[in-house]
N, C-alpha and C positions, 0 to 999 in steps of 0.2 A: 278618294277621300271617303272616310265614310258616314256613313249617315246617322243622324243625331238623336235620338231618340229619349224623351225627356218623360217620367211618370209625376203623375197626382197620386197620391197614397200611396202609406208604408206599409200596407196588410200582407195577410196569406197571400192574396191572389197578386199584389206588388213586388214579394220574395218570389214567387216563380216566376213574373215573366221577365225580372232582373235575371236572375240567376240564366235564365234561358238567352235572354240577348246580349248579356257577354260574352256569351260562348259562341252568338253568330258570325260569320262573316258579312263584311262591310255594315256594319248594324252598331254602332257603339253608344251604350248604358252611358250618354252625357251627363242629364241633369236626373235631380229628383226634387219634390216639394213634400212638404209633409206640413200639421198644423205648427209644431213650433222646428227651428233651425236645430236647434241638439238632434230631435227624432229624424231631420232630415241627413244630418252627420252622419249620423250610425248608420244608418242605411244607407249612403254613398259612400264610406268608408269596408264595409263590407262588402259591400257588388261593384267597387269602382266607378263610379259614377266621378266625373270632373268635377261637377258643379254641386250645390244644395242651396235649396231655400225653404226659408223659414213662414212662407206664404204663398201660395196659388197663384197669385197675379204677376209674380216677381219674374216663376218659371215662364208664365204665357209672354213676358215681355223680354225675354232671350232671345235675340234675334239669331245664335244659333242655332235653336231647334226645330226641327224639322215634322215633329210630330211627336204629340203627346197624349200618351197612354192617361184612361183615368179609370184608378183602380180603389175608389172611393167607397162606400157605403150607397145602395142600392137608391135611397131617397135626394141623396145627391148629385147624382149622375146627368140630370139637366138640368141643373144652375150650374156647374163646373163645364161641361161639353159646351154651354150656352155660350160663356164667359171664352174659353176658346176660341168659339167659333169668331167671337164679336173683336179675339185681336189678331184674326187672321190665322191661326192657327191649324194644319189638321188636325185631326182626334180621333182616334180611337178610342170608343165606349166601351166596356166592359159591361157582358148581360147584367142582369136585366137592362137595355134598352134606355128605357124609361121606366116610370112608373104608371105609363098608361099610353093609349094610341095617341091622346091629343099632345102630349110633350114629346111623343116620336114625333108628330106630324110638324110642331114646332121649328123642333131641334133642325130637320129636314128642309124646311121651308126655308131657313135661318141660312142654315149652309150652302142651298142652290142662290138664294138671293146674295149674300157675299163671295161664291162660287169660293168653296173652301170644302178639303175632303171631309168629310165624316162616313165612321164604319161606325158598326157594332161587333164586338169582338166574342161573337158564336165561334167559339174556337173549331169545334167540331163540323162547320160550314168548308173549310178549309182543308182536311184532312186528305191527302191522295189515297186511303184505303177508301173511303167513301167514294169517291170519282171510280173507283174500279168496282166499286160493290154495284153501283149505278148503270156503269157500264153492260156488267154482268145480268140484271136484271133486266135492263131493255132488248139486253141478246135471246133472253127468251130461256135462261139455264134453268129459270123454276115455273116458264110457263106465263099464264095470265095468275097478277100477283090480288088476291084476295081479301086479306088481311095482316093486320100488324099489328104486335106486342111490344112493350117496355117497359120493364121498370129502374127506378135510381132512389137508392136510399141511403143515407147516413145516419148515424146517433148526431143530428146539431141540437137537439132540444134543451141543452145547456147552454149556449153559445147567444149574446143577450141583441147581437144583431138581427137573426130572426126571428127571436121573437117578441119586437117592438113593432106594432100597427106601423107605426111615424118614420119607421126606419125601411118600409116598404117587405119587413118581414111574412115569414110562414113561407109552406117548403115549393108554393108552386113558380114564383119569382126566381128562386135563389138554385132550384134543383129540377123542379118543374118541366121549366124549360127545355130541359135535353130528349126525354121522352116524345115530348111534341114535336121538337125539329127534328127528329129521325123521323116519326110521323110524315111528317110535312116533306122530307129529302126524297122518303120511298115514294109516298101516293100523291104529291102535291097539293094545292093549295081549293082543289074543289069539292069542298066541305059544305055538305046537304042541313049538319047535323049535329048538334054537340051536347049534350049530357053527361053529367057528374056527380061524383058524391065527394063527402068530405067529414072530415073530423076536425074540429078547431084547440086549438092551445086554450088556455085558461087565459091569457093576455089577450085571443082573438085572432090571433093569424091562424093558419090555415097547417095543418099537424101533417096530417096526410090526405090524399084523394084517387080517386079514379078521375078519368076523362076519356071517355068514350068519344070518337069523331064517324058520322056514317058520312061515306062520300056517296057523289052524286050518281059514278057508275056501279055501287051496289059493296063497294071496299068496306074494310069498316079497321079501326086502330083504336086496342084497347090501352090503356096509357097508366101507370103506376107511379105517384110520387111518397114517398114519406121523408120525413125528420126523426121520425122514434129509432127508427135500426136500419142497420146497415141490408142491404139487396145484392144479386149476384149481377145487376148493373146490362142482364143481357136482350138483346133488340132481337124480335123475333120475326123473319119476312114470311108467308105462307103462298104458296104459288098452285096455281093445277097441275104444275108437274112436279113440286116438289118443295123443302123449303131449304131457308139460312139462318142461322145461326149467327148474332156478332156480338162478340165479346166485346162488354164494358163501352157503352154508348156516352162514355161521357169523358172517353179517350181512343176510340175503335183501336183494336188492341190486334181483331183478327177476324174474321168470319169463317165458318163452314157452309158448305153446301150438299145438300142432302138430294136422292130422288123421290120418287113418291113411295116406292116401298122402303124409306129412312134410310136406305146405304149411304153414306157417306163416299162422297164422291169428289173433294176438292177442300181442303183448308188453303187459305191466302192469309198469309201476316200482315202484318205492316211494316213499313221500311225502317229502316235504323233511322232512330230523330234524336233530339236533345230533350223535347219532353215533349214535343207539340205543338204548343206556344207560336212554335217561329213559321209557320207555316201563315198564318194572319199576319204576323209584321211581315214578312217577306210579300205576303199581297197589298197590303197598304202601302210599301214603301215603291214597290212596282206601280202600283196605279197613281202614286204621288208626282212620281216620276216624269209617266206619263201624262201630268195634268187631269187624270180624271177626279173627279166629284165622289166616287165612289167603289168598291170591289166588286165586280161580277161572281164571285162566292158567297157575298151576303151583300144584295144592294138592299137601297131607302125602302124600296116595296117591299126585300123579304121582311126587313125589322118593322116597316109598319103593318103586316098583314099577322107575324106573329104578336105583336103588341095587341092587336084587336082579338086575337084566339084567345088570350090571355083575360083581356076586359072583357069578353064575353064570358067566360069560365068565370071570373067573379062575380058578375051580375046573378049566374045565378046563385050564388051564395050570400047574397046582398051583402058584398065585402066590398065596404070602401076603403082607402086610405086617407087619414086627419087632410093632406095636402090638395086631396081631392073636394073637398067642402067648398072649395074657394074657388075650383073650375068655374 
């Protein structure tokens, strides 16, 4: 039989991981919710979806479902995951997380105490090009690895979700993110050191920035987010013997592998997928399975340690969010 998989929101990022879980196997596009039942129709009418509701509470009290996706607006994502968690629910979050380390650390507390799964859905935590690019690096192909680059960029600066404070806008939440956890995937989590610059929107979210990370053994990861224009999206590993190359960090698309005199010495692609996406259900529905709490490709620590790289990147921009007043 297969497994039941129900979403909160009918956005971009709701059209692809539908489109992507009907095409799974054993995975099937049951339910959807959306704010009224017509926007929920049309969307389960076009992706197949069984079921629809016309409210959030309706889907969590489906005792078919087996886990639900929440593909909501950035500032929502813990009162909806909360609300889950509290009718017994799984959940899978869509980044950003939270909108800070204390509603990760919430959300987390929330879930071990009613022992209910919750993930965060860093799609790119998940990826088998990363596990081999991983691989490859601890084998020693480029050496002791030195430093690291990225950048991710789109034209969103139209787009009125980013750039609302309230709405946990501006590009380091929404896009941000990915740069860092390639950061974080290469040289992990022993960060000496963090400085930044930044450009703000005319609203106040955050336009574009750098984020510089020095680690503890002497590493350092210079980091590139913007909203104004589009980037060529590529992650740079630098090693003493040589470096790599990886296409589009915010889908690993492919890496190369260079020596120290720049020969080119190895391209790896990545595997045939449907888009990516299912790579994260396929690990949530496995560790559901298995009764764990959470995925060993992104557990409670990774999301609370990147949530706090985050709150510290803002502090020094003394960027709060309106929701944050009330902490």
């Amino acid at each position: 039989m297969a497994f039941k998989f129900g979403m909160i929101g009918t956005g971009h990022m709701a059209e692809r991981m539908a489109d992507t879980v009907r095409q799974m196997k054993d995975v099937e596009l049951y339910a959807v919710a959306a704010r009224t039942e017509e926007r929920a129709r049309t969307f389960a009418e076009k992706y197949g979806a069984e079921k629809y509701y016309g409210d959030y509470q309706a889907l969590m009290e489906d005792k078919e479902v087996q886990l639900i996706y929440i593909a909501t607006p950035n500032h929502l994502h813990y009162e909806h995951a909360r609300a889950c968690i509290q009718h017994g629910k799984p959940v899978l979050v869509e980044k950003p997380f939270t909108l800070n380390e204390q509603q990760a650390q919430a959300l987390i507390d929330l879930a071990e105490m009613n022992q209910v799964f919750l993930c965060e859905a860093m799609w790119v935590r998940f990826m088998p090009l990363m596990t081999r690019l991983k691989k490859d690096i601890e084998a020693g192909r480029i050496g002791e690895v030195t430093s690291v680059t990225a950048d991710i960029g789109y034209d969103l600066k139209e787009k009125m979700r980013v750039n609302r404070l309230d709405f946990g806008g501006g590009a380091l939440l929404d896009i941000g993110v990915y740069p860092i956890t390639f950061a974080l995937q290469i040289l992990g989590k022993e960060i000496d050191n963090i400085s930044t610059s930044m450009v703000r929107m005319n609203s106040g979210v955050d336009a574009q920035e750098f984020v510089n990370l020095v680690y503890e053994n002497g590493a350092m990861a210079g980091l590139y987010a913007t909203m104004l224009s589009a980037t060529d999206k590529q992650g740079k590993i630098y090693g003493t013997e040589g470096y790599i190359i990886v296409d589009d960090i915010n889908n690993y698309a492919a890496y190369r592998v260079y020596n120290k005199q720049g020969d080119l010495v190895e391209t790896v692609g990545r595997p045939e997928q449907i888009s990516g996406l299912e790579y994260e259900v396929e690990a949530c529905v496995h560790a559901i399975q298995n009764r764990k709490l959470e995925c060993p490709q992104m557990t409670h620590g990774d999301s609370l340690f990147l949530m706090r790289v985050l709150d510290t990147v803002r502090r020094t921009w003394n960027m709060k969010f309106p929701q944050e007043e009330a902490l």
